[in-house]
TIKEMAR-519490 format. One record per residue: residue in one letter; x, y, z of N, C-alpha, C, O in turn. Coordinates in steps of 0.02 Angstrom, whole numbers, plus 50000, padded with zeros to 5 digits. Layout:
N
aXYZXYZXYZXYZ/...
This chain:
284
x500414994050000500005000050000500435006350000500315011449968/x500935005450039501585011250041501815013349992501855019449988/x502075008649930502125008049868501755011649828502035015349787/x501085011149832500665012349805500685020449793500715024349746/x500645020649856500595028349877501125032749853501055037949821/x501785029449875502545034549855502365034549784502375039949756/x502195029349751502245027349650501565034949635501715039149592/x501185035249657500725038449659500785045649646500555048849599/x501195048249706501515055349722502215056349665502345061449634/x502555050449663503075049749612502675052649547502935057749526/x502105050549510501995051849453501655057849436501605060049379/x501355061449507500985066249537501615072149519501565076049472/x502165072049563502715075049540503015077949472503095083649449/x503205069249446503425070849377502905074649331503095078849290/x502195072749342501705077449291501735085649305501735090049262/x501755086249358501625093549391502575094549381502635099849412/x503175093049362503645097349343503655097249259503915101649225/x503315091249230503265093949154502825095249134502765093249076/x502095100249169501775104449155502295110949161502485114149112/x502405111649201502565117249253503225120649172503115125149132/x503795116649179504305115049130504085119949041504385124549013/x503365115549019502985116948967502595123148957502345124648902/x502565126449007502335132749030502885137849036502735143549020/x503465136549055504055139749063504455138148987504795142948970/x504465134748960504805134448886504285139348837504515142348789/x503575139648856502845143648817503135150148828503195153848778/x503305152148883503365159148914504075161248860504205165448817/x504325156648886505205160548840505105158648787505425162448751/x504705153048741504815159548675504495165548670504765170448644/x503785165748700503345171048680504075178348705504205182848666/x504355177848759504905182948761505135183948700505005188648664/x505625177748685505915177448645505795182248574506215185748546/x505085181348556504745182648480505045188648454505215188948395/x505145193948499505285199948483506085201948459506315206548426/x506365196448492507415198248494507265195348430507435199148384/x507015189748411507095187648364506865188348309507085185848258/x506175193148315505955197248251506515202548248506675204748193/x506805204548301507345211948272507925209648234508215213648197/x508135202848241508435200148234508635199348158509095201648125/x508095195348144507855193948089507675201348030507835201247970/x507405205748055507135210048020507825213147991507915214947932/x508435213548061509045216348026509555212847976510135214047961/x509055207447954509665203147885509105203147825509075198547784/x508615209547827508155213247784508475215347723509005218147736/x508345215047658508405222047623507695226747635507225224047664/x507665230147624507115236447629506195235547597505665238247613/x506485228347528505745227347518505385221247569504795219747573/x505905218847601505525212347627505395214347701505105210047734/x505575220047731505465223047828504785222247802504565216647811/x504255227947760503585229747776503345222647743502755221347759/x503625218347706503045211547659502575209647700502555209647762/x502035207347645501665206547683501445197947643501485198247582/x501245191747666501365190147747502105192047779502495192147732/x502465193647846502765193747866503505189447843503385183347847/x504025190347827504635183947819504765184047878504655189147909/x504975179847902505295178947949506035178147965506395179748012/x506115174247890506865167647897506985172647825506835169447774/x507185178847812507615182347758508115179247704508705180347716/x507955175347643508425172647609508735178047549508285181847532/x509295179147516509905176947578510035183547623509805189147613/x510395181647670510555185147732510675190947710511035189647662/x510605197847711510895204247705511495205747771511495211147801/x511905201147783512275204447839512895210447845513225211947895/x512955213747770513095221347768512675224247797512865230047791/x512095224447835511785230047845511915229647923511485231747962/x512525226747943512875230048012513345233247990513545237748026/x513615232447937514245236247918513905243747902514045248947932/x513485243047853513005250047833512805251747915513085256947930/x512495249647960512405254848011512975255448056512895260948082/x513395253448074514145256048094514335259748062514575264048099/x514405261448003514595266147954514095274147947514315279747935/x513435272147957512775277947949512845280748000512475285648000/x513305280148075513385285348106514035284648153514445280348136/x514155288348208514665287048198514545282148276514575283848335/x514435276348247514435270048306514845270348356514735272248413/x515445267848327516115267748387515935271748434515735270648491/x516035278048396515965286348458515485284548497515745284148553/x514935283348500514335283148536514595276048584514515276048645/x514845271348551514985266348597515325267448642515305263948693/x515815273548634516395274348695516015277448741515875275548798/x515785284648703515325287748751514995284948828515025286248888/x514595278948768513985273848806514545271148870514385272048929/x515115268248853515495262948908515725266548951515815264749009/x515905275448916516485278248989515855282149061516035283349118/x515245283049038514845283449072514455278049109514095279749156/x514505270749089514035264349111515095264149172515145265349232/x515555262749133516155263749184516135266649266516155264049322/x516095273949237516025278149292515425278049322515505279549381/x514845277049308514265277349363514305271949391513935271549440/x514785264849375514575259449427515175259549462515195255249507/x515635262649458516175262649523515945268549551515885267549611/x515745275749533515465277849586514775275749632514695277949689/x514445272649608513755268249646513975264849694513795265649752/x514475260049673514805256649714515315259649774515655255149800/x515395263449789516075264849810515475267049872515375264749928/x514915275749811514445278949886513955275149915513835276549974/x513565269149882513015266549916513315260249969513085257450018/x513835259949937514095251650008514425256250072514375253950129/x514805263450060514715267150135514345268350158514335267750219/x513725271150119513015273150143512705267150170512565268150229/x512575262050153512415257050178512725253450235512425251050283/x513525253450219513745250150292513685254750365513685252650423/x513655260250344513445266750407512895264150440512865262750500/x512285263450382511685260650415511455254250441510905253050465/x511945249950432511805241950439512535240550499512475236050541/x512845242550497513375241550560513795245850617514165244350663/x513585251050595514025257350656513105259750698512545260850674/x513345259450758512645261850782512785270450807513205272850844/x512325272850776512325280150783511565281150801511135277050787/x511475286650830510705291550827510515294350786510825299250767/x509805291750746509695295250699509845291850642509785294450587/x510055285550649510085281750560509575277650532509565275850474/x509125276250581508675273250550507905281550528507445281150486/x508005285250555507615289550531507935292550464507605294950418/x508735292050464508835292650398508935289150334509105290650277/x508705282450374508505276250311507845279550293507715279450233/x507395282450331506565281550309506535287950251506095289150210/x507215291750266507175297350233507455297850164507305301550117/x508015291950172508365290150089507685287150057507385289650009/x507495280850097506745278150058506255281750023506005279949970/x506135287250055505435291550036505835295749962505475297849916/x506495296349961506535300849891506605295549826506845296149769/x506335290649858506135286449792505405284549751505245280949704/x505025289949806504405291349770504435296649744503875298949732/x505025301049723505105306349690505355303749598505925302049582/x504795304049556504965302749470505575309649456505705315449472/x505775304149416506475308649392505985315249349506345320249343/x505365316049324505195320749268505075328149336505005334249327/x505085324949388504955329049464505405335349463505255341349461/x506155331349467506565334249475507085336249427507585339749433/x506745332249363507185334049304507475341849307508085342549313/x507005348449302506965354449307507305356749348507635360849317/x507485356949410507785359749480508785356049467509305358749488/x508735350249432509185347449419509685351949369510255354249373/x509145351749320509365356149249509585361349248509925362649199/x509465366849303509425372649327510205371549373510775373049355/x510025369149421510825368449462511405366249419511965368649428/x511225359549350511845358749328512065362849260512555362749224/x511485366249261511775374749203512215378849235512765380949216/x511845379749299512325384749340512945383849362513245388349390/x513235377049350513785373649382514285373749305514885372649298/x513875375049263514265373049190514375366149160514825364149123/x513735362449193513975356049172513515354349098513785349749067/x513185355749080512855354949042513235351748978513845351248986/x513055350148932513435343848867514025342648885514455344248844/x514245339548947514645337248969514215330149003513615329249015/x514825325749011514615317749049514465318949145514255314749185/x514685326749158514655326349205513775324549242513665319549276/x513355329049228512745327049241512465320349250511965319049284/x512815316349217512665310849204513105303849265512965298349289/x513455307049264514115302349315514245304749369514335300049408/x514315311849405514325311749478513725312549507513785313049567/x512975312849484512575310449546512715301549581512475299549634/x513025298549547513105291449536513725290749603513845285449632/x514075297249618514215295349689514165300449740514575302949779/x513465301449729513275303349801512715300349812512275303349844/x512615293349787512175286449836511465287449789511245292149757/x511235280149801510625278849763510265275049809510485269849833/x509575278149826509345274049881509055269249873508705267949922/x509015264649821508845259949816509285255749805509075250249791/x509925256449808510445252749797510755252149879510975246949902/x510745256249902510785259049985510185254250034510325252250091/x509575252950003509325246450053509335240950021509045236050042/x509715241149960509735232549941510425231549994510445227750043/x510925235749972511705233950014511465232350087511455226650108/x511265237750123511085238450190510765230250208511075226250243/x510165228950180509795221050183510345216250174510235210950202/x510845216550146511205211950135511885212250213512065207850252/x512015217450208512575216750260512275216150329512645216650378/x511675215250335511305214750412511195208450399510955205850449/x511265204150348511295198050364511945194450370511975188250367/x512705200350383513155197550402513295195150480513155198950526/x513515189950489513575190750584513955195350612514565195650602/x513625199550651513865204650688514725201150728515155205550723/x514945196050757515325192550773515815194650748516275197250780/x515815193450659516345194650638516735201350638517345202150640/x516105207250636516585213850643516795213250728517275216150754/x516435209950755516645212150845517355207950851517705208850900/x517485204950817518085199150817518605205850788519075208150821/x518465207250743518885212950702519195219250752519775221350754/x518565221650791518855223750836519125224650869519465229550884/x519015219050895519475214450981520135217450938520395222450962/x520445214450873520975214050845521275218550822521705217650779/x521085225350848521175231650818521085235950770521325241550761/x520645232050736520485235750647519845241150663519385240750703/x520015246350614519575251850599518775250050580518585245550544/x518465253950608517965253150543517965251350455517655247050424/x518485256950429518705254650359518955250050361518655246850318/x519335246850382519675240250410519165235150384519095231950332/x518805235750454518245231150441517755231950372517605226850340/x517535237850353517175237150302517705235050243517515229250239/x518095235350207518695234250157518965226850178519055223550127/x519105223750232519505216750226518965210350224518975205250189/x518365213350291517725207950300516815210550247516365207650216/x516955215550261516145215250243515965215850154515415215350127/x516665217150121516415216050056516755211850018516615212449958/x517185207750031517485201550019516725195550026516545190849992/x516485198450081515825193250089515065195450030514575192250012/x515255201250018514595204649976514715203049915514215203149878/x515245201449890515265201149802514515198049767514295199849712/x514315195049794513525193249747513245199849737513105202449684/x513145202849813512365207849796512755214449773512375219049759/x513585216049766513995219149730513895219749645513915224149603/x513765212549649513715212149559513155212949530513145213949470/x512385212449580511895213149583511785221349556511525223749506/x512065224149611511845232049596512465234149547512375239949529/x512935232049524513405234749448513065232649397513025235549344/x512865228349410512375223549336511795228449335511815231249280/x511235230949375510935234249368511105241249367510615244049343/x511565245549381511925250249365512055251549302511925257149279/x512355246049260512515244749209512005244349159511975246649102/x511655241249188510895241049139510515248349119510365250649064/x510405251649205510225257849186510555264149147510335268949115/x511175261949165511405268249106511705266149052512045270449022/x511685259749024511705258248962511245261148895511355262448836/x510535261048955509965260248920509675267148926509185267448889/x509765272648956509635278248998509625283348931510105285148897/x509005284848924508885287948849508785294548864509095298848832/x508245296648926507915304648941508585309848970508715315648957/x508975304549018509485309649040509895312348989509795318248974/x510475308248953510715311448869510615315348848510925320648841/x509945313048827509555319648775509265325048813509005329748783/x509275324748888509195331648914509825339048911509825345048899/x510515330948940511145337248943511635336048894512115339748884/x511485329948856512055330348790511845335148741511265334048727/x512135340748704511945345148629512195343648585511865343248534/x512855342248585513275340048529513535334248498513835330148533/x513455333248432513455326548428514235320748462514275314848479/x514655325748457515195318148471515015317348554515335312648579/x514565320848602514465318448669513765312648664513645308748711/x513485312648622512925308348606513265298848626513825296348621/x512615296348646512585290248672512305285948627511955288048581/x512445278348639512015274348593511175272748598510785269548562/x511125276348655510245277248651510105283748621509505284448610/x510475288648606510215295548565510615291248479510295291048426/x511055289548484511265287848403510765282648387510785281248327/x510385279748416509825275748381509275278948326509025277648271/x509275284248381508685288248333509035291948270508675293348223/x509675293448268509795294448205509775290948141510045292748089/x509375285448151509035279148099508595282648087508635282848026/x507905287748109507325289248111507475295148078507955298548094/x507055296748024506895304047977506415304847989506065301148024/x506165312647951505565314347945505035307947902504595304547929/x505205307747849504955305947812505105296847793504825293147752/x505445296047823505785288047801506155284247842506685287147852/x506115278347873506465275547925506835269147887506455265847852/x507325267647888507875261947870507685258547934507945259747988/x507065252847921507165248647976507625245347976507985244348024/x507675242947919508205234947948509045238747971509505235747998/x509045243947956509785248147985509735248948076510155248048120/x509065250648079508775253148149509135245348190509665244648222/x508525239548170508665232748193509525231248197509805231048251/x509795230548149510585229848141510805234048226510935231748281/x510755239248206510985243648269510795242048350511095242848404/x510075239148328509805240548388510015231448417510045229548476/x510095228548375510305222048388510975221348448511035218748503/x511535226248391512155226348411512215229548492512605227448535/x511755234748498511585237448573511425232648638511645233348695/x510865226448607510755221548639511055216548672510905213448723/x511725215948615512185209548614512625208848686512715203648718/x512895215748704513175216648753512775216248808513185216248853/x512195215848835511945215348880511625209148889511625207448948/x511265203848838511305199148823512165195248869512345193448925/x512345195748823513155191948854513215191248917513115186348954/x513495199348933513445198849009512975196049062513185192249106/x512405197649059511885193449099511885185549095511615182549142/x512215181249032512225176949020512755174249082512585170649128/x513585177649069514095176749126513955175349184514085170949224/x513475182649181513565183849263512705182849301512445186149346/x512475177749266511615176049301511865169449352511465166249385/x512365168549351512435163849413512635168349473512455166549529/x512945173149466512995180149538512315183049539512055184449592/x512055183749489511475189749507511035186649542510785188649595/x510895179949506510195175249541510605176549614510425180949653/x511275171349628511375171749693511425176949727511615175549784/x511305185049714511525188949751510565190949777510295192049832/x510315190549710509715191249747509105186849793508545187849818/x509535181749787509175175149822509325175949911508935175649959/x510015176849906510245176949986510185185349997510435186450052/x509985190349972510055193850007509395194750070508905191150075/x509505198950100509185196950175508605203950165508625208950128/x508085201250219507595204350234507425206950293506895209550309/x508155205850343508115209650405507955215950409508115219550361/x507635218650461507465226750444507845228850524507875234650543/
């Protein structure tokens, strides 16, 4: 009868993980459909993007038309642009939100948890809020079509990067910095030898998303970039787009090549990210 029962739950199991499985392979292509219509659309010549029924599978391949959109503007430039800003905003993120955070998750002071509630709340502030008051201070500063606007708010802390760190280092054991102590080490001490030697997951967590956001970061650019060689690969996209006439399959080519790099990386590094966001902690 025991038999019966385990064989029972056994087959109970296996059905309910290759439903489950069949539902999750449904989901990623339907994702999928779209990388791979851009995909596709960019090994186009120009009469077959609008055909109608749809091609899908383009015979034969047009794969000059990455060379033609590397060439239709000035790619590279925009690529450096794009990297020395995705560069600099994630070592400054990193450097201000893991002090900001270890202040609040391990030194006990008066007054830090009212100034957790207070980093929290300016995250119900939309960037279109403060776009204006921003724009205004960084005219007056002279920063304007410069990268600066763009790269030093990035270290003076992001509060949402400030309670992911914070959640994570309160789930370090307090032990270990009191051990550190006993032994004479600083605070910096302690934060630099123990507490982020142990963080590298939820480290790569918030660079990966760092990285994401200003890869992809289209409104800020086009607020303080004017000139074209400061332009990014989210403003050189739209230089595919005319008044009157759009080169899709140039657009796709481009917009492909934008993808590829972020694609990759997430590929590397989805064994840190999952783990950084799996263990990080929910202590408050």
């Amino acid at each position: 009868m025991a038999r019966r029962v385990y064989a029972s739950k056994s087959r109970q199991e296996l059905r309910s993980q290759i439903v489950g499985r069949i539902l999750l392979i449904s989901m990623s292509v339907v994702f999928l459909l779209p990388i791979l219509w851009m995909f596709t659309t960019s090994l186009k010549d120009s009469s077959q993007v609008m055909a109608y029924p749809p091609i899908w599978f383009p015979w034969p391949p047009k794969w000059d038309n990455y060379e033609i959109a590397v060439k239709a503007i000035p790619f590279l430039l925009y690529l450096r642009n794009t990297v020395t800003i995705c560069v600099f905003t994630i070592i400054g993120t990193l450097i201000s939100s893991t002090l900001v955070a270890y202040s609040l998750a391990k030194i006990p002071w008066p007054g830090r948890n009212g100034l957790l509630l207070l980093i929290l709340s300016t995250m119900m502030l939309p960037f279109p809020v403060t776009m204006i008051p921003l724009f205004i201070t960084f005219g007056k500063l002279g920063w304007i079509n410069t990268f600066k606007p763009l790269i030093v708010p990035s270290f003076l802390g992001n509060a949402f990067y400030i309670f992911l760190l914070r959640q994570f280092f309160m789930t370090i054991p307090a032990e270990l910095s009191d051990a550190a102590r006993i032994d004479g080490a600083s605070e910096l001490g302690i934060f630099w030898r123990i507490i982020l030697p142990l963080s590298r997951p939820v480290l790569a967590v918030v660079a990966l998303f760092q990285f994401l956001g200003a890869w992809n970061d289209f409104l800020g650019p086009l607020i303080y970039l004017h000139s074209n060689e400061k332009y990014t690969l989210a403003i050189g996209l739209q230089m595919y787009r005319t008044t009157n006439y759009v080169e899709w399959e140039l657009l796709m080519a481009a917009s492909t090549l934008v993808v590829i790099p972020i694609l990759v990386l997430f590929f590397f590094a989805q064994r840190t990210f999952i783990e950084g966001i799996a263990i990080t902690g929910i202590k408050g």
